[in-house]
C-alpha positions as CSV (number, residue, x, y, z in Angstrom):
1,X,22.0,19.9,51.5
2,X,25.5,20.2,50.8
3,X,27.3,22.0,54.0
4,X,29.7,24.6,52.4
5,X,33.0,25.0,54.7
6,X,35.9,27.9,53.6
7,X,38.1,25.2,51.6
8,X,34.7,25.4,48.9
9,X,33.5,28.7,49.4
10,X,36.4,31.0,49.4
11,X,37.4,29.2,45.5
12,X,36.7,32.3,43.1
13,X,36.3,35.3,45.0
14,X,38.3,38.2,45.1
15,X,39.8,41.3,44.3
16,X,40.4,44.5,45.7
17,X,38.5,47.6,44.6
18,X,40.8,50.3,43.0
19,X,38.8,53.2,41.9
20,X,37.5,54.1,39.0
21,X,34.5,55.4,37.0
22,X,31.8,54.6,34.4
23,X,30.4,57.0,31.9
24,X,27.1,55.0,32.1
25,X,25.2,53.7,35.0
26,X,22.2,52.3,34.4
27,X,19.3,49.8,36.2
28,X,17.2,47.0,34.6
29,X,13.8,45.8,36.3
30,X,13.3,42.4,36.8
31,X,10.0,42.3,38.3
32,X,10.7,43.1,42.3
33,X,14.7,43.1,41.5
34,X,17.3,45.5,40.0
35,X,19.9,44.6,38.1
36,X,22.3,47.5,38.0
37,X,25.2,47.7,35.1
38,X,28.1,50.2,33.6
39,X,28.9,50.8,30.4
40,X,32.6,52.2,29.9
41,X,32.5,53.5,26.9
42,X,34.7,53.1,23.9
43,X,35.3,54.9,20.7
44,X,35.9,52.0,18.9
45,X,33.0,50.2,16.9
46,X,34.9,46.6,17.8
47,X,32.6,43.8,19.7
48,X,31.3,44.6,23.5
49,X,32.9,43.1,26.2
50,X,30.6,41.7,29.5
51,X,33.1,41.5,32.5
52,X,31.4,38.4,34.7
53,X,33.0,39.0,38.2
54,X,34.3,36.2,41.1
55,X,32.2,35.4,43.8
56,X,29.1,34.4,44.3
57,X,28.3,37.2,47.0
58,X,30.3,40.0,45.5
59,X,29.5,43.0,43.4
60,X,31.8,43.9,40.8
61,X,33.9,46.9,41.9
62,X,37.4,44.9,42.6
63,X,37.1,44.9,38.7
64,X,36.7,48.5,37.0
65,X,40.8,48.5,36.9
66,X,40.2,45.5,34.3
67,X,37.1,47.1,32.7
68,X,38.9,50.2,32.3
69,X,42.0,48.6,31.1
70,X,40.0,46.8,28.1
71,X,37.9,49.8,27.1
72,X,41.5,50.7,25.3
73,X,40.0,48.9,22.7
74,X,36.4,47.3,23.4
75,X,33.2,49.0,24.8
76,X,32.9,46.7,28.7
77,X,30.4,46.4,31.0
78,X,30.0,45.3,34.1
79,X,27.0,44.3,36.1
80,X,26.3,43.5,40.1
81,X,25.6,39.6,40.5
82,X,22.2,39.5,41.7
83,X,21.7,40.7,45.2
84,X,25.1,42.2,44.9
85,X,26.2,45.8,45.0
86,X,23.5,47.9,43.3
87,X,21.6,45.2,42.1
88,X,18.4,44.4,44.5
89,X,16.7,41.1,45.1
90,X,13.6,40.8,47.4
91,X,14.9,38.1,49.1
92,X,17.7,36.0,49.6
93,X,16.7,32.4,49.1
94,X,17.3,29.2,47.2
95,X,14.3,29.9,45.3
96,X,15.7,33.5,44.2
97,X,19.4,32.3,44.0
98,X,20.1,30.2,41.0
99,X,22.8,29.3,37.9
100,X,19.9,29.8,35.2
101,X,18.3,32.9,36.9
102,X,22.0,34.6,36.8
103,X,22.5,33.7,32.9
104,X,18.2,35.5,32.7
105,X,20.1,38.6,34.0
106,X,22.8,38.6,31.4
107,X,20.4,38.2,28.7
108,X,18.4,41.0,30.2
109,X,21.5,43.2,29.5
110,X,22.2,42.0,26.3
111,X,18.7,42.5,25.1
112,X,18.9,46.1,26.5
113,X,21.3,47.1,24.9
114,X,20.7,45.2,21.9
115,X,23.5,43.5,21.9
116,X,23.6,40.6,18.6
117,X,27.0,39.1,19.8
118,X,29.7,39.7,22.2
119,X,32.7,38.5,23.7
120,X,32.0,36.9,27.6
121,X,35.5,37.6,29.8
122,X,34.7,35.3,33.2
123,X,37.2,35.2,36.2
124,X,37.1,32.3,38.8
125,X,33.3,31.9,39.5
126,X,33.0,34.5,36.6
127,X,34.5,32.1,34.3
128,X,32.1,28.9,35.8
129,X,28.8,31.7,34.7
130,X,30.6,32.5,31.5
131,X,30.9,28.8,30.4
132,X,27.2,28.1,31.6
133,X,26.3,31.1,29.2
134,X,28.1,29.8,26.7
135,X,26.9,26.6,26.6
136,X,23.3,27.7,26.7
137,X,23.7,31.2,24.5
138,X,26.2,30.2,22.0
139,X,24.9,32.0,19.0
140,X,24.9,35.0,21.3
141,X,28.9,34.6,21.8
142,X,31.4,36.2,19.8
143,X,34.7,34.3,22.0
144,X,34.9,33.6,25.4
145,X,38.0,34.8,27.7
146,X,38.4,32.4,31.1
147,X,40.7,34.1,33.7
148,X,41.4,31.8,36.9
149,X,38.0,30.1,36.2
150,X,37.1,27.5,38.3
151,X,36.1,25.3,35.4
152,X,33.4,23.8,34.0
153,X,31.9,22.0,36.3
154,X,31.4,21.6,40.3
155,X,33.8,18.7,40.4
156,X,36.4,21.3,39.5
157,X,36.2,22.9,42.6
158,X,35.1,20.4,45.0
159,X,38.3,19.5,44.8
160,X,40.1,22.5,45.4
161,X,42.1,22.8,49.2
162,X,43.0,26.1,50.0
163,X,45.2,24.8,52.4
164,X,48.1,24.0,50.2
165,X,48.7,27.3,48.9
166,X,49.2,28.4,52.9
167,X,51.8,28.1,55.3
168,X,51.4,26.0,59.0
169,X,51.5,29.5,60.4
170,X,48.8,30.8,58.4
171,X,46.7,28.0,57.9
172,X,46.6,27.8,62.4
173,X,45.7,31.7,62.1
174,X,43.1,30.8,59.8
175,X,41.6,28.9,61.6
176,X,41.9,30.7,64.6
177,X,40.4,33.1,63.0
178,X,37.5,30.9,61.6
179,X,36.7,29.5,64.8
180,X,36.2,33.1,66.4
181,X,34.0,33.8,63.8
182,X,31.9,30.4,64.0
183,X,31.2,31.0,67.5
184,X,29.6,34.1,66.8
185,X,32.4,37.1,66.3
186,X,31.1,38.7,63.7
187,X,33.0,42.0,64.2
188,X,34.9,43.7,61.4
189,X,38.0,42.6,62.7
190,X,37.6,38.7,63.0
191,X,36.6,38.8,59.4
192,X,39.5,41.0,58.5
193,X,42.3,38.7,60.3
194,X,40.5,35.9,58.9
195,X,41.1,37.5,55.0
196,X,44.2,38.5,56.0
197,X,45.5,34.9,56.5
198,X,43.5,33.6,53.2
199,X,44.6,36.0,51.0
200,X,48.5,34.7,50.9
201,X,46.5,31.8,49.1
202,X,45.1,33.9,46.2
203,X,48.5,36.4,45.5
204,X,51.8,36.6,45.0
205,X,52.5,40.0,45.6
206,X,52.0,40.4,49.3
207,X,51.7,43.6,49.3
208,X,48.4,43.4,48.1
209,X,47.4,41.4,51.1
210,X,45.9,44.0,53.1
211,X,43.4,45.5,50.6
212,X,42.2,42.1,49.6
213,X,41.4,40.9,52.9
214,X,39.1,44.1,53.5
215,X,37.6,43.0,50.2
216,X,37.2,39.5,51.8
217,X,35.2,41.2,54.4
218,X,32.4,42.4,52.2
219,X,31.6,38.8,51.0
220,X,27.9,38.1,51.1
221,X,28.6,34.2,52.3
222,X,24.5,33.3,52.3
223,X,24.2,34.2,48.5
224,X,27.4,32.3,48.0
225,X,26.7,29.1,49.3
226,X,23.2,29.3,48.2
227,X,24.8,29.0,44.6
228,X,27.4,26.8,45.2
229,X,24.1,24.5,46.4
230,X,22.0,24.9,43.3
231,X,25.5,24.4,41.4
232,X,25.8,21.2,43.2
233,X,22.3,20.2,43.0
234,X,21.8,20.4,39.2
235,X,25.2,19.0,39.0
236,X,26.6,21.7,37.3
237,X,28.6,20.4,34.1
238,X,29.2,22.5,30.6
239,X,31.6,19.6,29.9
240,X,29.5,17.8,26.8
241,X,27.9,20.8,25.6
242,X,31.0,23.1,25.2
243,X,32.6,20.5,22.9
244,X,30.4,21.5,20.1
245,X,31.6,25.5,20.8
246,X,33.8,26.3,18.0
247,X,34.2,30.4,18.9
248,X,37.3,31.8,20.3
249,X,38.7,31.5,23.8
250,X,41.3,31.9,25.3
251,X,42.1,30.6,29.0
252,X,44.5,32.5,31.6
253,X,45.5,31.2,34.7
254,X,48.4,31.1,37.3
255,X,50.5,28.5,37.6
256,X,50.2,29.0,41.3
257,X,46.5,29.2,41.2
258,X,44.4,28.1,43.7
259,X,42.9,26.2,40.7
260,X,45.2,23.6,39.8
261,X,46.5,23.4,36.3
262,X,44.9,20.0,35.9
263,X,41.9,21.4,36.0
264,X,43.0,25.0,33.5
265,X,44.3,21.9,31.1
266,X,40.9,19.9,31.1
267,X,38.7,23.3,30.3
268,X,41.4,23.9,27.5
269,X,41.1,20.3,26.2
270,X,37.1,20.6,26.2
271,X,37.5,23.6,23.9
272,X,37.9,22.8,20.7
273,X,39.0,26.1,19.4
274,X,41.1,27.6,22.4
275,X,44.2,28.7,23.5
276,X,46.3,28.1,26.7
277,X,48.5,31.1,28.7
278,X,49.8,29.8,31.9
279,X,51.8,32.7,34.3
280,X,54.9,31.8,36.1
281,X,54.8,32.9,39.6
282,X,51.5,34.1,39.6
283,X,48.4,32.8,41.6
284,X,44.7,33.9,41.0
285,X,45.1,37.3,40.2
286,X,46.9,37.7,36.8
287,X,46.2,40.9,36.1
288,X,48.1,42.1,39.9
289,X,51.1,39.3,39.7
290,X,52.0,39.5,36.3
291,X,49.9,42.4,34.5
292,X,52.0,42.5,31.2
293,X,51.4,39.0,30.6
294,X,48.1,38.9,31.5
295,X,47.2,42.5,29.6
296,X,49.5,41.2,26.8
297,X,47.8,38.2,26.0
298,X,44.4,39.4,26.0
299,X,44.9,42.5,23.6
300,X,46.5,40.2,21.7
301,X,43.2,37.5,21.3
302,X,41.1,40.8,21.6
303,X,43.5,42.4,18.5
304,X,42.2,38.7,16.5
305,X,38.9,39.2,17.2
306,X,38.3,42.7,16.5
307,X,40.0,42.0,13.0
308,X,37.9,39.6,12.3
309,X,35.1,41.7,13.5
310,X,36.0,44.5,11.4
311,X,36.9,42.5,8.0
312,X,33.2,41.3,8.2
313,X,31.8,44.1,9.2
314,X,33.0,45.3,5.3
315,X,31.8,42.7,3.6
């Protein structure tokens, strides 16, 4: 078994929640689970858009600013990761906790709402779940948006080390913090203290420092490392069959990302039909450290897409 430490499983996380609401919330049954998704609705007939969250171990409320933000021009939904938020799993195990059982739940959506094709927008571990969708759905994919994703495969983000992106100061607070929490100081505000000193990692907007490490508090780190193992264990590696996926995507990352630009270039260079946008001074959170950009460059893929949408949709 692999042991997960915070270098691995803080990669992909977070976000901070900023309020906002869906005109449809609705449950699927999946036997003794739930999985619990929104639909914010659009007037527009252009292609659906399924928002895949960071994490694993976080339901998807740090991203209804972003859902709400594309439903300008796209129907979006977003979903709880299983065992997540609203979504309900019987138990927490390996057993219950895997790659392929997470891309059963997105088909269960997509087969509720009877859904032929859509586009797949992934961030950080989103973007890891999108590709693995991809790659085994591709018929079902209409383009594929990759924000901060970790890559395509567990070597990616093995390699990452936090500990660059921090200061001395904050790394020692970290793992001051760490340690507390390790020998058994579980209390709101060890875990807060200990986000407060990660977060400098994942943005470059400090202000937004505070609400992100109380996000960082509400990580489920048991489902997290659960599929970081099974990731690791199957070897986790879209690499060969992505090669062959000629639909749209486009890839947006920070050039201060926790995820190197190496590793942004490789997933670009894999793609045989994709386009690059790296951020100046911006880290993992595009759409907080440089929202024109970030907005700017999706609407515009999104504005390709839903013209090439619509011209078929004539013919």
């Amino acid at each position: 078994m692999m042991t997960i430490n915070y270098k691995i499983y803080f990669f992909c996380l977070f976000i901070f929640p900023i309020l906002g609401y869906a005109q449809n919330s609705k449950f699927i049954d999946r036997g003794k689970d739930t999985i619990h998704y929104r639909v914010f609705s659009s007037s527009s007939n252009n292609p659906i858009i399924l928002i895949i969250n960071g994490g694993p171990g976080l339901d998807s409320k740090g991203f209804e600013s972003v859902a709400k933000e594309l439903q300008k021009t796209n129907t979006t939904i977003l979903y709880d990761q299983r065992g997540t938020g609203k979504s309900t799993l019987h138990s927490i195990n390996a057993k219950n906790l895997t790659m392929d059982l997470m891309l059963e739940d997105l088909e269960s959506i997509r087969k509720e709402l009877k859904i032929t094709e859509w586009i797949i927008f992934g961030h950080s571990f989103g973007g890891m779940l999108a590709a693995h969708y991809a790659s085994n759905y591709p018929n079902k994919v209409k383009a594929l948006i990759l924000s901060s994703s970790g890559g395509i495969a567990i070597k990616s983000i093995l390699s990452i080390d936090i500990n660059t992106k921090l200061s001395k100061i904050e790394q020692d607070s970290l793992n001051f913090w760490m340690n507390k929490i390790n020998s058994g100081d579980t209390t709101y505000h060890a875990r807060y203290y200990r986000g407060k000193y990660l977060a400098s990692a994942y943005i470059k907007d400090k202000s937004y420092v505070n609400s992100i490490a109380h996000r960082l508090t509400q990580v489920n780190f048991k489902i997290n490392q659960l599929i970081i193992q099974d990731m690791s264990s199957m070897n986790f590696d879209c690499s060969e069959a992505l090669k062959s996926f000629s639909k749209p995507v486009l890839i947006v990352n920070g050039k201060e990302d926790i995820i190197p630009v190496e590793i942004t270039e490789e997933t670009h260079q894999i793609f045989p039909n994709s386009e690059l946008v790296l951020l100046d001074n911006c880290a993992h959170y595009g759409w907080l450290d440089h929202p024109r950009k970030y907005y700017t460059s999706i609407s515009k893929f999104l504005k390709s897409i839903n013209s090439q949408f619509e011209k078929s949709s004539l013919k």
